[in-house]
C-alpha positions in Angstrom: -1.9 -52.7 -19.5 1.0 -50.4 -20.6 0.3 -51.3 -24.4 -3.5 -50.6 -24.0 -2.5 -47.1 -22.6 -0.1 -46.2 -24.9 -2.6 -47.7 -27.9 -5.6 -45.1 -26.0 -2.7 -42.2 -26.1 -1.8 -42.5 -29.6 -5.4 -42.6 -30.4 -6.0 -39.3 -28.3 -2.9 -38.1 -30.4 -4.5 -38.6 -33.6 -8.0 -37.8 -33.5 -6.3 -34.2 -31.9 -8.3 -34.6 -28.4 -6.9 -32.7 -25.7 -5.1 -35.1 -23.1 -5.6 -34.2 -19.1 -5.0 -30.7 -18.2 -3.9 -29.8 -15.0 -6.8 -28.9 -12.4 -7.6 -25.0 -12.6 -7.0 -23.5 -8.5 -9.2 -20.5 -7.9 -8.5 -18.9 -4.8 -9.5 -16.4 -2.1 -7.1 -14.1 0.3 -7.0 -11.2 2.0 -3.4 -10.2 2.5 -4.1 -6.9 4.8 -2.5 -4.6 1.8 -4.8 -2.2 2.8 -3.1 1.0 4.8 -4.1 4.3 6.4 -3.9 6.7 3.9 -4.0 7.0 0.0 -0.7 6.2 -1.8 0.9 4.3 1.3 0.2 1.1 0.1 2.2 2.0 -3.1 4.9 3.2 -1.2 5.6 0.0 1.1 5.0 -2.1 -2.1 8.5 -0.2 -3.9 10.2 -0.8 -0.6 11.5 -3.8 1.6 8.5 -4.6 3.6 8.3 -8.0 5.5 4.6 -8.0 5.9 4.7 -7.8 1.9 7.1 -10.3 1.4 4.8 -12.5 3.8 1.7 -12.1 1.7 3.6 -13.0 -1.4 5.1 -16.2 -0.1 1.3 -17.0 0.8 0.1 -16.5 -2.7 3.6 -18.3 -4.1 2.9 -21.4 -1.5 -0.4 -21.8 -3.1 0.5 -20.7 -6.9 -3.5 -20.3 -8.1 -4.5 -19.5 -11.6 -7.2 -17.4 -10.7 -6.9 -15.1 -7.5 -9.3 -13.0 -5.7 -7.9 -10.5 -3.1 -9.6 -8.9 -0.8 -8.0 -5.9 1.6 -6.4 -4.6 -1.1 -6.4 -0.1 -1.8 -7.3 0.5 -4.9 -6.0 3.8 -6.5 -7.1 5.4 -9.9 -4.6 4.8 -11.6 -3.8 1.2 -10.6 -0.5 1.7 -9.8 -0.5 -0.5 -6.5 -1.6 -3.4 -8.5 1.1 -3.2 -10.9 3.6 -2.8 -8.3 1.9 -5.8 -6.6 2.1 -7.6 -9.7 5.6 -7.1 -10.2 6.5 -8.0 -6.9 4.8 -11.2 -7.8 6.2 -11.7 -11.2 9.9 -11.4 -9.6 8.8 -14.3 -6.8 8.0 -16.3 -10.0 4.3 -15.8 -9.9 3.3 -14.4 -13.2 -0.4 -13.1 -13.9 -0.6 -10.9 -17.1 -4.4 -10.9 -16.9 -5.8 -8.5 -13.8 -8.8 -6.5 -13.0 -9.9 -4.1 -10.3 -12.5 -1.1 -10.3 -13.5 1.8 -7.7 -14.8 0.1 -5.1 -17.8 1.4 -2.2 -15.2 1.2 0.2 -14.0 5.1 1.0 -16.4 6.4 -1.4 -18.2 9.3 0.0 -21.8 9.6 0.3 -22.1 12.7 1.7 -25.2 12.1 3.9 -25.2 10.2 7.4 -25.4 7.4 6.7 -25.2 5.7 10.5 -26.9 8.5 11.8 -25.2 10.3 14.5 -25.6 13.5 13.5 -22.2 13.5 11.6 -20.9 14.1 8.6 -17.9 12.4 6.3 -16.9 10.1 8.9 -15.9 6.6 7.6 -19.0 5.1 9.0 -21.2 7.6 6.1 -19.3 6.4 3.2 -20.9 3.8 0.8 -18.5 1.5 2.5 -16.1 1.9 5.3 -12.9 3.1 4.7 -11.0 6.4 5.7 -10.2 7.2 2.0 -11.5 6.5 -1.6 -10.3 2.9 -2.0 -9.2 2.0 0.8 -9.7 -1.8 1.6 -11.0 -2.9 -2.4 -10.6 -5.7 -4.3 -8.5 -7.2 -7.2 -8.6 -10.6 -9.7 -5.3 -11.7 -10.8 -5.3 -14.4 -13.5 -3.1 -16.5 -16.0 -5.9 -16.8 -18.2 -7.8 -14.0 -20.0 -10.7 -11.7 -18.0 -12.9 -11.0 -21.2 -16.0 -9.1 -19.2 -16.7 -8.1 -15.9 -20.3 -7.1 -15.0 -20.1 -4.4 -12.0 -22.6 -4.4 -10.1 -21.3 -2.4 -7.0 -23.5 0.6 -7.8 -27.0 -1.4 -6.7 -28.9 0.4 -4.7 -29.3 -1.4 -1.1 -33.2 -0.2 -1.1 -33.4 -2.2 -4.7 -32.5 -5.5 -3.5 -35.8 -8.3 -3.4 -36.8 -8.7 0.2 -33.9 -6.8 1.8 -33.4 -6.3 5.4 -32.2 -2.1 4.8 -33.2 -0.3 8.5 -35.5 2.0 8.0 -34.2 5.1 5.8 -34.7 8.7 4.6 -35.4 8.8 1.2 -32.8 10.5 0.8 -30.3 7.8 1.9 -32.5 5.2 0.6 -31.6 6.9 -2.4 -28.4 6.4 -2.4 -27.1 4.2 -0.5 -25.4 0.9 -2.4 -25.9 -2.4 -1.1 -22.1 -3.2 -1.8 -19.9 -2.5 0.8 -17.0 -3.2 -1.4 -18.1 -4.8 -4.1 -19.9 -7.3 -6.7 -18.2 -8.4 -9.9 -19.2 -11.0 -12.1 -16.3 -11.7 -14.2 -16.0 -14.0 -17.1 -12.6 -15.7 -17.6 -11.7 -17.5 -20.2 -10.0 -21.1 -19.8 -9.0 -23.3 -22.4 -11.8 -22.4 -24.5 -14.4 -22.3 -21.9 -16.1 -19.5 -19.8 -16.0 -19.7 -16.1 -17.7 -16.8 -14.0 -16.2 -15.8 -11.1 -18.3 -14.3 -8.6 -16.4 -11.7 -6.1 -17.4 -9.8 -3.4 -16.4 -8.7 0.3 -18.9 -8.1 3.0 -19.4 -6.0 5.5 -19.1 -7.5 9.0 -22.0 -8.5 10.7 -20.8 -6.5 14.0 -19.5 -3.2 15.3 -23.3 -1.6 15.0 -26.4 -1.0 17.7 -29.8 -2.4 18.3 -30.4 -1.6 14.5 -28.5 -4.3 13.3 -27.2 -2.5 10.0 -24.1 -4.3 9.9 -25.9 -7.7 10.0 -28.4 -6.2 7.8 -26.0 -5.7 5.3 -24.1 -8.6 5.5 -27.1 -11.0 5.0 -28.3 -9.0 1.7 -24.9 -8.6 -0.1 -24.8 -12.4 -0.4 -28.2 -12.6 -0.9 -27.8 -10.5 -3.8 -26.5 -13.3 -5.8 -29.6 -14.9 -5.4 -30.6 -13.1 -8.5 -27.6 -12.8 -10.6 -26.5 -16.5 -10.3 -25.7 -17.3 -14.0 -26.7 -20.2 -16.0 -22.8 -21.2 -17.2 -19.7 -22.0 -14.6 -19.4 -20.4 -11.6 -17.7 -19.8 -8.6 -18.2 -17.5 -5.7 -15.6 -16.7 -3.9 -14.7 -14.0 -1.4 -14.8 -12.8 2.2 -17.9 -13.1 3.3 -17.4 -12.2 6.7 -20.3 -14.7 8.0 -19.6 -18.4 10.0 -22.7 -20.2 9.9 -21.5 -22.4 12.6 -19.9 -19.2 15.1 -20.6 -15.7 13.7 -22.9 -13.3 15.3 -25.6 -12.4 12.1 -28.0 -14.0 10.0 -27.4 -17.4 8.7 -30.3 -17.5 6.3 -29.1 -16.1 3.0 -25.4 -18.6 3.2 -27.9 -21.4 3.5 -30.1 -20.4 0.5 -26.8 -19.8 -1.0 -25.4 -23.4 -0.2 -28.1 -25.0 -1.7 -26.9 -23.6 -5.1 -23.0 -24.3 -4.5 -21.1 -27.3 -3.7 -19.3 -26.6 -0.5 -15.2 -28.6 -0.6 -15.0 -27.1 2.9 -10.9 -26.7 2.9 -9.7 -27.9 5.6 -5.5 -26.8 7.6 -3.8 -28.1 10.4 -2.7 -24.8 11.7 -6.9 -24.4 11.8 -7.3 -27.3 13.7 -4.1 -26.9 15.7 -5.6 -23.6 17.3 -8.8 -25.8 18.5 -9.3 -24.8 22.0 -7.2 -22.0 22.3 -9.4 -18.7 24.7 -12.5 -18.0 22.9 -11.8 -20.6 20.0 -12.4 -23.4 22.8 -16.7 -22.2 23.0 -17.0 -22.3 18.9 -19.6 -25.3 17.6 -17.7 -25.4 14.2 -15.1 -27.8 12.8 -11.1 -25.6 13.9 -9.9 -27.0 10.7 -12.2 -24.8 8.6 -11.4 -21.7 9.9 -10.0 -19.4 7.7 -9.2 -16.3 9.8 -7.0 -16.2 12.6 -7.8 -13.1 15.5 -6.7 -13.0 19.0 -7.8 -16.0 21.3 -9.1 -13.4 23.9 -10.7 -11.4 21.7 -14.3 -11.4 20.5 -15.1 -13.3 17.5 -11.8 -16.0 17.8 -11.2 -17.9 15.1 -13.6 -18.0 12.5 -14.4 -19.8 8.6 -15.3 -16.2 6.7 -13.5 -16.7 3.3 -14.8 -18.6 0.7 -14.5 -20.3 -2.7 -17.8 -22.2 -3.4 -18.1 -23.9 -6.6 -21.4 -24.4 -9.1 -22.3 -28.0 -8.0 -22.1 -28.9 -11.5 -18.1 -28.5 -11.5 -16.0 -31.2 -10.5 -14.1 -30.2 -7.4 -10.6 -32.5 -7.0 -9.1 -31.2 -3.9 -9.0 -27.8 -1.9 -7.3 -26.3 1.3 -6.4 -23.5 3.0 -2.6 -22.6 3.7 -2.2 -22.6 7.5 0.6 -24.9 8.5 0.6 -26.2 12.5 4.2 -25.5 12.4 7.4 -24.6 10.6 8.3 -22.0 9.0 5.2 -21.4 6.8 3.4 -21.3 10.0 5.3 -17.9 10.7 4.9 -16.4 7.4 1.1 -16.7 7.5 0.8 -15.2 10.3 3.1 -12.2 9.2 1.0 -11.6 6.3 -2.4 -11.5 7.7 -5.0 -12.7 10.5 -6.8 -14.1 7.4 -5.5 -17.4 5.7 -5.1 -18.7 1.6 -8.2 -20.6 0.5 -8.0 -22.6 -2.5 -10.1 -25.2 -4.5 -8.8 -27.0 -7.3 -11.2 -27.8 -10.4 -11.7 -30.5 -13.0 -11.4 -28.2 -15.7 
């Protein structure tokens, strides 16, 4: 047996095949770096700040190659990110490869947009947010980000079959379907191109009869519908939809899940919290649940963050760091109500 391996190594050796590589972790998180006013995130980043420190023991527990975050101000000069980065870097997490745009979040429309009446509240940006970038997005990678298709400036009206309210034309006009935003980006990996697929939706609550929130939810992921591409992919992201216990409308995840397969990462700390206040009424599986709000307040514990693989990629293992106890346990919850999710990949 150990002769026949060693025969099929030195074979692999000399015809120059590449031996097993490590699986490739993609991950989703949204560490909460998001904060009331432009510039403060930068601030708390050059500054002992324990909520920090939390997030970045998150990210170091999991170590992922490729990570999406979510709740994260963006500023024009990306200065936050590089601060973030070196924070990172200094925890021995290096990721020389990054990317991060404007997002809808903060951006002013200048119409009303919700329709109250009011102007240049929070709720008539493109997205919500109190300030230009508040609450975007970032990819941090150790391998190359060679393109990254933007799509954040789609018009909502534009989308096939969408669900927009009833508009003005002169807010159907303008008003983008992102409420943070869609990127396509391509990252190179040994050799290979892999397309990762971010976004962050809008909740599905915290509107009226109209339903715009869950409107809007439904159509940003049903925008990939249309812009799934024919080469690797992975969607990841917080979606801010639980088929099994959010309010809003299941039907574009399900048309989406028949396009990804789902690893469904599993925690103890998840299934730990089973039956705690509102948690105790939810019809889906604890253990999947990837966001952790009070247990007597409206929604509980939900699954809203994602990494969903093309079916055509091998998936090896996956998870979602939540300890039931010890110290980990306390450090997630420091960081954020919303937990690590990671899937490993037979790359």
């Amino acid at each position: 047996m150990g002769l026949r391996y060693l025969a099929g190594a030195a074979l692999i050796a000399a015809l120059g095949l590449p031996a097993s590589a490590d699986p490739l972790r993609i991950a989703t998180y949204d560490p909460d770096l998001s904060r009331d006013g432009p510039g403060l995130l930068l601030r708390d980043l050059g500054r002992k700040d324990d909520q920090i420190d939390a997030a970045i023991r998150v990210i170091a527990e999991a170590h992922p190659d490729i990570l999406l975050l979510t709740s994260l101000d963006w500023d024009g000069d990306g200065r936050a990110l590089a601060a973030l980065r070196d924070r990172l870097a200094k925890a021995g997490i290096d990721y020389p490869h990054s990317f991060t745009a404007r997002p809808n979040a903060g951006m002013p429309s200048g119409l009303d947009l919700d329709g109250d009446g009011k102007l240049g509240e929070a709720q008539d940006r493109q997205g919500f947010g109190r300030f230009t970038g508040q609450g975007g997005m970032a990819i941090l990678s150790r391998h190359p980000i060679s393109a990254v298709a933007d799509y954040s400036d789609q018009l909502w009206h534009d989308l096939p079959g969408n669900l927009m309210p009833e508009a003005t034309p002169e807010v159907a006009a303008k008003q983008r379907l992102s409420s943070v935003a869609h990127w396509d980006a391509t990252v190179s990996v040994a050799g290979r191109d892999l397309h990762l697929l971010a976004m962050s939706a809008t909740p599905p609550v915290f509107d009226g009869p109209e339903d715009r929130n869950g409107r809007r939810n439904h159509d940003e992921l049903a925008f990939w519908l249309n812009h799934l591409p024919q080469a690797p992919f992975v969607l990841a992201g917080n979606l801010n939809f639980d088929a099994a216990d959010s309010e809003g409308r299941p039907e574009s995840l399900a048309r989406i899940m028949t396009h990804v397969a789902d690893p469904q990462p599993r925690s103890e700390g998840g299934k730990a919290a089973a039956g705690l206040g509102l948690n105790a009424k939810h019809k889906g599986d604890p253990a999947l649940d990837t966001a952790d709000w009070p247990d007597d307040r409206a929604p509980g514990n939900l699954r809203v963050d994602y990494v969903l693989p093309a079916k055509d990629l091998r998936v090896l293992d996956s998870g979602v760091v939540w300890p039931a106890s010890g110290e980990m346990a306390a450090v997630v919850t420091t960081a954020s109500a919303h937990r690590l999710v990671w899937v490993d990949l037979d790359w």
